[in-house]
C-alpha positions in Angstrom: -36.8 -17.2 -16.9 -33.7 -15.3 -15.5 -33.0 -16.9 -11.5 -32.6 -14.0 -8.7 -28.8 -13.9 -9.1 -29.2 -13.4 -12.7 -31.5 -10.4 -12.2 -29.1 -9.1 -9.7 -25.8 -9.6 -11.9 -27.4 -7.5 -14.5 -29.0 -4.8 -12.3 -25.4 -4.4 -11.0 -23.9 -4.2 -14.6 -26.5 -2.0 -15.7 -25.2 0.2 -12.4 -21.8 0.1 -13.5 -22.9 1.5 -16.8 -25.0 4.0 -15.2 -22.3 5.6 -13.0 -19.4 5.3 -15.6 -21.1 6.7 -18.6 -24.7 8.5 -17.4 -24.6 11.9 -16.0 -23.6 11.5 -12.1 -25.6 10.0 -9.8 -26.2 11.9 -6.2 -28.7 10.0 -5.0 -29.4 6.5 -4.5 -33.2 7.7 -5.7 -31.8 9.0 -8.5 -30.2 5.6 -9.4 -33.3 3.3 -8.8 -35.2 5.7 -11.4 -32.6 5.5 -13.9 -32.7 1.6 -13.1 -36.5 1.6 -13.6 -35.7 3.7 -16.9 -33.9 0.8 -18.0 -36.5 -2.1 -17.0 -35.1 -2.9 -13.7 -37.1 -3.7 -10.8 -35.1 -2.0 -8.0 -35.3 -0.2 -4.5 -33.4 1.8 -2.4 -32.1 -1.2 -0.4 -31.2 -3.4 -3.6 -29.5 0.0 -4.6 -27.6 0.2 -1.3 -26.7 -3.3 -1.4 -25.4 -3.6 -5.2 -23.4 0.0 -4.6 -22.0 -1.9 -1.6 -21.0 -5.1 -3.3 -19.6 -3.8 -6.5 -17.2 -1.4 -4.5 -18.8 1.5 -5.6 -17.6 4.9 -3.6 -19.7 8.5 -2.8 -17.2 11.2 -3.5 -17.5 15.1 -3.7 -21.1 14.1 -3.5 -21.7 11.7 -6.3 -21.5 7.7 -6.7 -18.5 6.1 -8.5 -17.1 2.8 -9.2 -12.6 2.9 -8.6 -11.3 1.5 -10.7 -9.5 -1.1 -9.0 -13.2 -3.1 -8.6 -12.8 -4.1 -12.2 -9.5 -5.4 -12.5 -9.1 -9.5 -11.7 -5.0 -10.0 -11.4 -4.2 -7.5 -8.6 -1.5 -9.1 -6.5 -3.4 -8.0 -3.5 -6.0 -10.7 -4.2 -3.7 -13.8 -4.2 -2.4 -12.8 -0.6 -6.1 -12.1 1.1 -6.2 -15.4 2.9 -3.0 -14.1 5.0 -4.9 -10.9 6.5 -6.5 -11.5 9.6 -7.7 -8.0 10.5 -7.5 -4.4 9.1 -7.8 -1.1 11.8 -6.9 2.3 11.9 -3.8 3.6 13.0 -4.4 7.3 13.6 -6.6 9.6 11.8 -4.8 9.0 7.9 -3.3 5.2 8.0 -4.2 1.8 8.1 -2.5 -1.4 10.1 -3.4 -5.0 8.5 -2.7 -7.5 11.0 -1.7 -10.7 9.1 -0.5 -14.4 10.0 3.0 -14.9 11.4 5.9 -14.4 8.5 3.4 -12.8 6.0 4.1 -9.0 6.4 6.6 -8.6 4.2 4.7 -10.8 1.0 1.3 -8.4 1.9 3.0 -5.1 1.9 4.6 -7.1 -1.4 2.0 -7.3 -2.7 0.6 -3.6 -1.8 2.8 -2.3 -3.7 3.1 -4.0 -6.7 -0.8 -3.1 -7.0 0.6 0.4 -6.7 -2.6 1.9 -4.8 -3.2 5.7 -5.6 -4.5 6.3 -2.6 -1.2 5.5 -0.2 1.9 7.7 0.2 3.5 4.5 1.2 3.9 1.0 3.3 6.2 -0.4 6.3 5.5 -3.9 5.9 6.5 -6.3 9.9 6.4 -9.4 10.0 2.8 -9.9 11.4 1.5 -6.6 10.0 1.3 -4.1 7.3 1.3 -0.2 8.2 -0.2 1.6 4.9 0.6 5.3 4.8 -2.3 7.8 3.8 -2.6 11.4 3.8 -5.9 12.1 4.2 -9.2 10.8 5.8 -10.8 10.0 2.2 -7.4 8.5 1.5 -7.8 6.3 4.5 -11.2 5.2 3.9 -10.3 4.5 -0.2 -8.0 2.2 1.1 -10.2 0.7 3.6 -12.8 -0.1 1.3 -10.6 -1.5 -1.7 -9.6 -3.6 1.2 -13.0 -4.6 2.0 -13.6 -5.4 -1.3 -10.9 -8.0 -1.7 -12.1 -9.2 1.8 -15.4 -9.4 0.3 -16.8 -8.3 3.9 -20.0 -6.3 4.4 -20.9 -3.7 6.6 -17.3 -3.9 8.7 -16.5 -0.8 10.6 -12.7 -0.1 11.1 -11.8 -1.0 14.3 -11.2 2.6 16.1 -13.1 4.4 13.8 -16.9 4.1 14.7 -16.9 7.6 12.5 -16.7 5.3 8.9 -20.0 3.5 9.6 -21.8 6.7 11.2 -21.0 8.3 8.1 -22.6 6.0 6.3 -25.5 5.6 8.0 -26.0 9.5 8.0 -25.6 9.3 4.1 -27.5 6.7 2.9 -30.6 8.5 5.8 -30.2 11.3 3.2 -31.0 8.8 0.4 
């Protein structure tokens, strides 16, 4: 008999299937009936959750998966244990605030990863200003940082907006 994680690692495959090759998902309803479709025992919470741990986004009103939650050897994973806090700066960019000396090896390593979402970086010393030009493009890179992080339910510091949205969005679910 599958254990709990088991269950969960496939329900989470079978979502990742589900939003890359099913027609597109709107609703987190629509999602646990597609589950159910395929065997899987699921609600609207362990639907929230698993979109939330696999890194999966809502854009122009439908649930995705970036691509960047797939791929293993970005060069942004091997400096993660340097970061020590991300924020806003401004309405379209991001500062991450990092230990003393690693600036330069995290904006590094920023750009090697070549992000779609920034128009650019100004890597400090302590810190890492990444250069967006819109909202969405801010909260992209926000969340692919999150991801790495592997941090749940985090608000950007300065922008109370990110996890109101939320909220208001999955209340629709």
């Amino acid at each position: 008999m599958p254990s709990d994680r088991e269950i969960r690692d496939r329900r989470r495959q079978a979502i990742r299937e589900i939003l890359s090759h099913d027609k597109p998902v709107l609703h987190q309803h629509d999602l646990v009936s597609r589950l159910r479709e395929r065997g899987f025992a699921a609600t609207q919470s362990n639907v929230s959750r698993d979109l939330r741990d696999i890194g999966a986004v809502r854009h122009d009103g439908q649930y995705m998966v970036p691509s960047w939650t797939q791929s293993e050897d970005s060069p942004f994973r091997k400096i993660v244990p340097f970061i020590r806090k991300v924020r806003s700066a401004g309405p379209h960019n991001l500062l991450i605030v990092t230990d003393p000396g690693a600036g330069p090896a995290v904006a590094q390593a920023v750009e090697d990863g070549q992000w779609p979402d920034l128009v650019g970086t100004v890597g400090g010393h302590s810190s890492v200003l990444l250069l967006t030009e819109s909202f969405f493009s801010q909260r992209l890179a926000y969340q692919r940082i999150q991801y790495y992080l592997g941090l749940e339910n985090v608000a950007l510091e300065g922008q109370e907006e990110l996890a109101e949205e939320d909220e208001e969005a999955a209340g629709e679910e």
